[in-house]
ZALOKOL-749875 format. One record per residue: x negated, y, z negated of N, C-alpha, C, O in turn. Coordinates in steps of 0.1 Angstrom, whole numbers, padded with zeros to 4 digits, always signed. Layout:
# residues N
XYZXYZXYZXYZ
...
//
This chain:
# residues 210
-1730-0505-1051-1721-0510-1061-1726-0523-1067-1733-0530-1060
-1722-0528-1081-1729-0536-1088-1718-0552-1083-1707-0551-1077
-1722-0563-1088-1714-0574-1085-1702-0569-1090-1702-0560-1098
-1688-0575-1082-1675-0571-1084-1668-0579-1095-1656-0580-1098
-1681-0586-1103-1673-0596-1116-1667-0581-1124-1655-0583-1125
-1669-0574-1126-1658-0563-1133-1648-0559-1128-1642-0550-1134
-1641-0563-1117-1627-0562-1110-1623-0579-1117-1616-0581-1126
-1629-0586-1111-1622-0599-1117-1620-0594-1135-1609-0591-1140
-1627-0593-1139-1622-0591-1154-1613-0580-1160-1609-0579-1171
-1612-0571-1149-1603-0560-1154-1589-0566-1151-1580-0563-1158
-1587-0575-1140-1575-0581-1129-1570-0596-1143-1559-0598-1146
-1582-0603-1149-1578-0610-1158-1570-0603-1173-1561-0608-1181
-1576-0593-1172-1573-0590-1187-1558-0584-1182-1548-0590-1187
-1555-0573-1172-1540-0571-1170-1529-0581-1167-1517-0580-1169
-1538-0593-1162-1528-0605-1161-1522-0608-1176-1510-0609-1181
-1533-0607-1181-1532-0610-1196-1527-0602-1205-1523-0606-1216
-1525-0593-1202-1514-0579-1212-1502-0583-1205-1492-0576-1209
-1500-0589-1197-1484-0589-1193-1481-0577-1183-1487-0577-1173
-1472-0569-1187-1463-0562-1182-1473-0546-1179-1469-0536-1172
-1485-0546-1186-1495-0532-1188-1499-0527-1178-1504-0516-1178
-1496-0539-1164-1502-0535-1148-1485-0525-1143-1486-0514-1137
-1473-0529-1147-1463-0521-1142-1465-0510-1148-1462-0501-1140
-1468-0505-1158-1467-0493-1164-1479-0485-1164-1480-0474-1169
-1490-0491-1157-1501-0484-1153-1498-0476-1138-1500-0465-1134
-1491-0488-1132-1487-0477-1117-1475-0468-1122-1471-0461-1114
-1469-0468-1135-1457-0462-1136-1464-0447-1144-1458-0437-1145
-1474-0448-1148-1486-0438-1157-1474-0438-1168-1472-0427-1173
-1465-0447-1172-1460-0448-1185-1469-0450-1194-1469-0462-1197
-1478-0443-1202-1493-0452-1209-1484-0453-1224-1482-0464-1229
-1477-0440-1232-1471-0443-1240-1463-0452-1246-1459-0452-1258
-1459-0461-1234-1450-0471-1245-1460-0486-1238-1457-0497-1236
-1472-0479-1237-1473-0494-1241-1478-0499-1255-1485-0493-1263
-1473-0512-1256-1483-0514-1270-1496-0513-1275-1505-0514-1267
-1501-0510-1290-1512-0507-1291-1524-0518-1286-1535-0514-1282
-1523-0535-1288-1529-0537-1280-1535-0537-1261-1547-0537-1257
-1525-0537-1255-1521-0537-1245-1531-0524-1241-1539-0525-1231
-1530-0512-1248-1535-0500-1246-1550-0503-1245-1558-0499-1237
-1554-0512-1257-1568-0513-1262-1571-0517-1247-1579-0510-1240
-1563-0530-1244-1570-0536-1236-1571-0529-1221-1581-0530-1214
-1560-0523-1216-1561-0514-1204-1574-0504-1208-1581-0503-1199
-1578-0498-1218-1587-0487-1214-1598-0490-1217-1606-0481-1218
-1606-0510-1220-1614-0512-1222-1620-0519-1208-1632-0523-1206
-1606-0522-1197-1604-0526-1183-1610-0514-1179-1622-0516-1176
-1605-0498-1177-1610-0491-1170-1622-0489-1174-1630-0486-1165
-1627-0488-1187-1637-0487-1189-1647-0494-1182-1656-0489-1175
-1645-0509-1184-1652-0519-1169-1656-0513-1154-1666-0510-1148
-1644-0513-1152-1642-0510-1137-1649-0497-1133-1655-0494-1122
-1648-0488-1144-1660-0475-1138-1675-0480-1135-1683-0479-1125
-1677-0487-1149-1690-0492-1150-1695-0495-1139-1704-0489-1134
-1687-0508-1130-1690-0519-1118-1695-0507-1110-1706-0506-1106
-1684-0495-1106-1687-0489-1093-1696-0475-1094-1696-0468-1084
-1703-0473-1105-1711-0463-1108-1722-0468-1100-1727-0479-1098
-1725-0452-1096-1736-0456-1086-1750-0457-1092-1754-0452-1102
-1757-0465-1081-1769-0469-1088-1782-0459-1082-1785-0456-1071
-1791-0454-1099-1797-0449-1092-1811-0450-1083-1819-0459-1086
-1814-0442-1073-1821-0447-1061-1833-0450-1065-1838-0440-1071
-1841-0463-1064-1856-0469-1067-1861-0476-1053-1854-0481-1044
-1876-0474-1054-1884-0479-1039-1881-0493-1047-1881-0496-1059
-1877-0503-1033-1881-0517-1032-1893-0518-1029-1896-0513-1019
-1900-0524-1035-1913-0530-1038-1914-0550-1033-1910-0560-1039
-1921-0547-1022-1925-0558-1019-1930-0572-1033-1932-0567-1043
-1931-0584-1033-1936-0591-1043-1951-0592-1041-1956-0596-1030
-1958-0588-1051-1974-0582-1051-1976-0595-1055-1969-0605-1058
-1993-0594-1051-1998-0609-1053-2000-0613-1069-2001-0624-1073
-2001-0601-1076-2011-0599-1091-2002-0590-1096-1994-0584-1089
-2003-0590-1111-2005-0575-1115-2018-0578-1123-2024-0588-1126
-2021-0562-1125-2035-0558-1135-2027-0553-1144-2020-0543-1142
-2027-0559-1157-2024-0547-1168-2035-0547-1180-2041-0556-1187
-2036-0532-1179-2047-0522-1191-2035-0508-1191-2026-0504-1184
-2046-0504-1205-2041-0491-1210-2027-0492-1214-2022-0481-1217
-2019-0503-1215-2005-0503-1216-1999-0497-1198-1992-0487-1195
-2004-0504-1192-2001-0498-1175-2002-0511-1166-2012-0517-1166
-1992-0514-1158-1994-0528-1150-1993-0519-1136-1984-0511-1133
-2003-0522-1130-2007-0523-1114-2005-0529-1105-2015-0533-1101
-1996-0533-1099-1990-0541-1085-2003-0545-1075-2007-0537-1067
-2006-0554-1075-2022-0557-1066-2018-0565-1053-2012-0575-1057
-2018-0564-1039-2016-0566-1028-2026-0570-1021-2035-0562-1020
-2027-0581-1013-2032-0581-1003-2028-0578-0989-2017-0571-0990
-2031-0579-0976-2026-0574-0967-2010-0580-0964-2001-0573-0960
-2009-0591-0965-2000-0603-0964-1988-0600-0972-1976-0603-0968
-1991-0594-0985-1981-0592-0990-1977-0578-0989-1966-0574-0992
-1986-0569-0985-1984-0555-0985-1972-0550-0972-1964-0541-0971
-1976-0558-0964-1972-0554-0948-1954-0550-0949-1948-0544-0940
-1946-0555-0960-1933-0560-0955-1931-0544-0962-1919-0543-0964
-1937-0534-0965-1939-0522-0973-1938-0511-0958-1934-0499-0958
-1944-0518-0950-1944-0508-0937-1933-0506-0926-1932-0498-0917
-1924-0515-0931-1912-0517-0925-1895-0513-0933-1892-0519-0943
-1888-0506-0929-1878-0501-0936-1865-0510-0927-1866-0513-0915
-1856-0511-0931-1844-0517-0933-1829-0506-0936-1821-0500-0930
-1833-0508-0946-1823-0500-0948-1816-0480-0942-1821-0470-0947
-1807-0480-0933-1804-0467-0929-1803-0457-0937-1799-0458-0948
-1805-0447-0930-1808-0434-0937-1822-0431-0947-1825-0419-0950
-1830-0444-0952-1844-0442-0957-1850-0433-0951-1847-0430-0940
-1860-0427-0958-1877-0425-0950-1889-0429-0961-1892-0424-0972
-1893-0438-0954-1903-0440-0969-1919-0437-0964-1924-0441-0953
-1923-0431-0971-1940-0425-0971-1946-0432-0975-1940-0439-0983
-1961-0434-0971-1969-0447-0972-1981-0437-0975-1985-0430-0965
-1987-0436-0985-2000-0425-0984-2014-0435-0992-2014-0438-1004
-2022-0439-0983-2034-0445-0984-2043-0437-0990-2051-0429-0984
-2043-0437-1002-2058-0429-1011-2068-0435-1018-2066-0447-1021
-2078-0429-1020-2085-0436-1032-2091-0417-1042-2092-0405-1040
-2094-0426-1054-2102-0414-1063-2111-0408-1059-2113-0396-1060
-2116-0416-1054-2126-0411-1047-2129-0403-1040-2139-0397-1041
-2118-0399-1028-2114-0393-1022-2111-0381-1021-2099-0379-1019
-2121-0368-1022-2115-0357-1024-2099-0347-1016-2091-0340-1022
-2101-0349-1002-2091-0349-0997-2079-0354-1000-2069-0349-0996
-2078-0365-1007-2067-0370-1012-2066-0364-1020-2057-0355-1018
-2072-0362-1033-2070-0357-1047-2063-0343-1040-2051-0340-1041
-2071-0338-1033-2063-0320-1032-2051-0324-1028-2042-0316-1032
-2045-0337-1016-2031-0335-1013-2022-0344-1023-2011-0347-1020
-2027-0350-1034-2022-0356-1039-2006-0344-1048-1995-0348-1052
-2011-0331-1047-2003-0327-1056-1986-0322-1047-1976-0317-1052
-1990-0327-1032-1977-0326-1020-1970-0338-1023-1957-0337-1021
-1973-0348-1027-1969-0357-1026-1960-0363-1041-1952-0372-1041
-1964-0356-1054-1959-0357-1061-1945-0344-1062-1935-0343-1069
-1950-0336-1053-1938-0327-1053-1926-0331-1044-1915-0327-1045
-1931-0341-1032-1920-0344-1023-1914-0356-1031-1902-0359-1030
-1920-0362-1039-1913-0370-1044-1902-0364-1055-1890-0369-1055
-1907-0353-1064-1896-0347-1075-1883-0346-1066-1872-0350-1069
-1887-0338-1053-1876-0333-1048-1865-0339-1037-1858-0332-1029
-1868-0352-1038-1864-0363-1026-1860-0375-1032-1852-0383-1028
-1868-0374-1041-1863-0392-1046-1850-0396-1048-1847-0408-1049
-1842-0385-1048-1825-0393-1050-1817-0394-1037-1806-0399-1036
-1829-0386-1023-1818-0383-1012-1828-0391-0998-1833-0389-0987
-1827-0405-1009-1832-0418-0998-1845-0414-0993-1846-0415-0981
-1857-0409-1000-1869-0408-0993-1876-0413-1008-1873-0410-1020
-1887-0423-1004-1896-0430-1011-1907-0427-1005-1908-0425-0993
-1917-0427-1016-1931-0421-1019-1939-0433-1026-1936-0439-1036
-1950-0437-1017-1957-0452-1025-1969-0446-1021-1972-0440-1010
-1977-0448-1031-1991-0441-1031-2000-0457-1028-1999-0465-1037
-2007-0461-1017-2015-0469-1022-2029-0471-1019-2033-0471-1007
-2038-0474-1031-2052-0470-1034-2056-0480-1028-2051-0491-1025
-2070-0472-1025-2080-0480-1022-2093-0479-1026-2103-0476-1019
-2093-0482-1037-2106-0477-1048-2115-0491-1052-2107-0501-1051
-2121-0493-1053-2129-0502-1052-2123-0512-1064-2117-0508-1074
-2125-0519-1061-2117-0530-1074-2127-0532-1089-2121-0536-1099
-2139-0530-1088-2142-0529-1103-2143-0517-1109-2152-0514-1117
-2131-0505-1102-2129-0491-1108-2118-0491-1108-2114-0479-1108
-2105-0504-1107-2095-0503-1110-2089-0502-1124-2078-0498-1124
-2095-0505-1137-2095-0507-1148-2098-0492-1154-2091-0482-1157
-2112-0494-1154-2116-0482-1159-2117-0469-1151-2123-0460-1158
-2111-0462-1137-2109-0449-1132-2095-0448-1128-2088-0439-1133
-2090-0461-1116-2076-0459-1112-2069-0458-1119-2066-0447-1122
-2063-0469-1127-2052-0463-1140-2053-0457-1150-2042-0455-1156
-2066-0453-1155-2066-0442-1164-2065-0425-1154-2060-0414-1159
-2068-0426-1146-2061-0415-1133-2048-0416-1132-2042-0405-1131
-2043-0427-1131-2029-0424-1128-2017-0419-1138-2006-0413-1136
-2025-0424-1153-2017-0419-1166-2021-0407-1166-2011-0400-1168
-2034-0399-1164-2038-0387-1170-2027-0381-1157-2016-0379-1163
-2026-0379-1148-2020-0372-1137-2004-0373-1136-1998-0366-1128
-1998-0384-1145-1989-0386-1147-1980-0386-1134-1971-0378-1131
-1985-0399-1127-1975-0404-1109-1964-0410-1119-1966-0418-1129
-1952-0404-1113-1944-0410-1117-1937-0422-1100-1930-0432-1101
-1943-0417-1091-1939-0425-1081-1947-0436-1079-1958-0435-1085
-1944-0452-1070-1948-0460-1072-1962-0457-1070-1964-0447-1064
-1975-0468-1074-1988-0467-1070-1993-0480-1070-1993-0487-1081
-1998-0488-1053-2000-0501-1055-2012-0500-1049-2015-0492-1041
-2023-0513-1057-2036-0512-1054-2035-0521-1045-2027-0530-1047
-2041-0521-1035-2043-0526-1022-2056-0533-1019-2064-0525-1014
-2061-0550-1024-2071-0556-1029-2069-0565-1016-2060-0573-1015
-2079-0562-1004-2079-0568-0992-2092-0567-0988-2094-0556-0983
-2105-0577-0987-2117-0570-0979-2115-0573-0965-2123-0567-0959
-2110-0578-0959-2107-0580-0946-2103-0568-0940-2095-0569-0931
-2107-0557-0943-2101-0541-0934-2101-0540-0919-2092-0535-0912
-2113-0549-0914-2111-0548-0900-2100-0558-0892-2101-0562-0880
-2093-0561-0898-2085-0568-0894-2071-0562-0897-2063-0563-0888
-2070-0556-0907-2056-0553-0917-2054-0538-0913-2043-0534-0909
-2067-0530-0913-2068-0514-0907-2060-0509-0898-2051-0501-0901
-2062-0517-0880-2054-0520-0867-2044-0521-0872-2038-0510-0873
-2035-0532-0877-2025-0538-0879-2017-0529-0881-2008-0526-0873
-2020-0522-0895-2011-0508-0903-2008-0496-0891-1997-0491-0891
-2017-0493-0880-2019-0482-0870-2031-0490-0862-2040-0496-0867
-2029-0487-0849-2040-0489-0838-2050-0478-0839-2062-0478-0838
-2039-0465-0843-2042-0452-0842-2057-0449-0854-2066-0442-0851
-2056-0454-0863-2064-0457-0877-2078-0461-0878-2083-0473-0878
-2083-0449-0877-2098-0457-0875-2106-0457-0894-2118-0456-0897
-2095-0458-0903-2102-0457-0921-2102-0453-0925-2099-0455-0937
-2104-0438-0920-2106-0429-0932-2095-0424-0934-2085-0423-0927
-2099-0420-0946-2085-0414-0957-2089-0401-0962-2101-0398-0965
-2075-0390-0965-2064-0402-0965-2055-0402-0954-2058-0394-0945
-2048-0409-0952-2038-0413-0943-2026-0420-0949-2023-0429-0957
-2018-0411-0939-2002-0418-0943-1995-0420-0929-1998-0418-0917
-1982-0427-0935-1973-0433-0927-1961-0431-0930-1957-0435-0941
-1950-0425-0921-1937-0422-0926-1930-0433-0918-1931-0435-0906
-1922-0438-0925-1914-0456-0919-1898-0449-0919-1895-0441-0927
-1891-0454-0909-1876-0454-0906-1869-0464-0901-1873-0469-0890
-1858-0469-0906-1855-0479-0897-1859-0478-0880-1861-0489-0874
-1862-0466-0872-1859-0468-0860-1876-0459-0857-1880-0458-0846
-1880-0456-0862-1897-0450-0864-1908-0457-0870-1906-0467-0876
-1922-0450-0868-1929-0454-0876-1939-0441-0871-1943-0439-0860
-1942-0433-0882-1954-0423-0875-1961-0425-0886-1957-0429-0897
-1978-0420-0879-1988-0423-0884-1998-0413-0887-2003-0410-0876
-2002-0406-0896-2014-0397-0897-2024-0400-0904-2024-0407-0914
-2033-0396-0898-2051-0393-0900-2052-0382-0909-2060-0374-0903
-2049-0377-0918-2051-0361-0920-2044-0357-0932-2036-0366-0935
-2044-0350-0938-2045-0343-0951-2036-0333-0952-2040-0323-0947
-2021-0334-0958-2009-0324-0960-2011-0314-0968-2020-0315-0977
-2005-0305-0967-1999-0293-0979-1987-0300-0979-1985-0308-0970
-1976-0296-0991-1966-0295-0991-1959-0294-0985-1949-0301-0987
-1957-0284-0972-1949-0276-0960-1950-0288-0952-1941-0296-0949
-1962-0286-0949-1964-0295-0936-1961-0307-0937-1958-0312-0926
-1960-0317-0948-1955-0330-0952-1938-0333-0952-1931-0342-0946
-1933-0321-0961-1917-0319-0962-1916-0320-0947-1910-0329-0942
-1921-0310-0940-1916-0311-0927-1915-0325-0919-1905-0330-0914
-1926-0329-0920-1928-0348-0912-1917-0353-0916-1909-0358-0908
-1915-0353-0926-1904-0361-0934-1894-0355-0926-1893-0360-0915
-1885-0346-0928-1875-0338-0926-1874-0343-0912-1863-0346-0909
-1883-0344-0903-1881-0345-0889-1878-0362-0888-1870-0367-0880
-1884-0366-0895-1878-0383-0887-1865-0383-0900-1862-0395-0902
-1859-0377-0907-1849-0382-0915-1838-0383-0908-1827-0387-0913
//
């Protein structure tokens, strides 16, 4: 729910019609006066506003950079800022962590699981963050012109760290680099794969720590 200043101003303005709060619990709407009316249904009008729900978006850590080209801004990360991405908070999440690069053919083929678990999840608390690892003077000219032609609508953060042997461990003990590789985060989990999804087999991971 959004700040509760729309109850205070719906609560101000009925103070302020007077008598429009008794005849609202009385569902008398008829006799009230025409302004009085204006102003009660520009109150409810408020008050839906405040409590309409919001729709569901990944929290995104604060990136160190952005890159913007193509009319496209890139979220750029080093390890330091990336890490608080590996950790979930909030109950009932499951958020997917999938380490790719272009380069990567294995990725490219599972890349099309991942844009489908996202169509079909994204509103029922599961987040999908794609993040690359493509060499940084092919971030301009391959990665985001990849990411418009393929049209990710889910987040995609470039991950600008040369320190890997340090940062690799950190993410998984289990992780010896290669990609791609993902990670499904839960408040109360954290699993880790080496290996390359279909659709089925991904939905499923997911499905099982939800």
């Amino acid at each position: 729910m959004k700040e509760n200043y729309s109850l205070v101003v719906v609560i101000q303005i009925l103070n302020f019609s007077g008598p429009s709060f008794n005849w609202l619990i009385s569902r008398d709407y008829n006799k009230l006066p025409y302004l009085n009316k204006l102003l009660l249904t520009i109150s409810i009008g408020i008050l839906c506003l405040g409590c309409k729900k919001e729709p569901s978006s990944t929290r995104l850590a604060q990136p160190l950079r952005i890159i913007a080209a193509a009319n496209y801004k890139l979220p750029v990360y080093d390890y330091d800022h990336f890490k608080a991405l590996l950790s979930v908070e909030e109950e009932g999440v499951v958020r997917v962590v999938n380490f790719w690069a272009t380069w990567c053919k294995p990725c490219l083929k599972e890349l099309p699981a991942f844009k489908q678990l996202y169509a079909t999840y994204k509103d029922q608390k599961v987040e999908v963050i794609l993040v690359s690892l493509d060499f940084p003077d092919q971030v301009e000219t391959r990665l985001i012109p990849f990411i418009k032609d393929k049209d990710l609508k889910m987040p995609v953060i470039f991950l600008d760290d040369p320190h890997t042997n340090e940062w690799i461990p950190k993410v998984s003990p289990e992780w010896s680099g290669a990609l791609p590789a993902t990670a499904i985060i839960t408040p109360d989990s954290f699993e880790f794969y080496e290996q390359s999804f279909d659709f089925d087999s991904l939905e499923a991971a997911v499905l099982n720590n939800k």
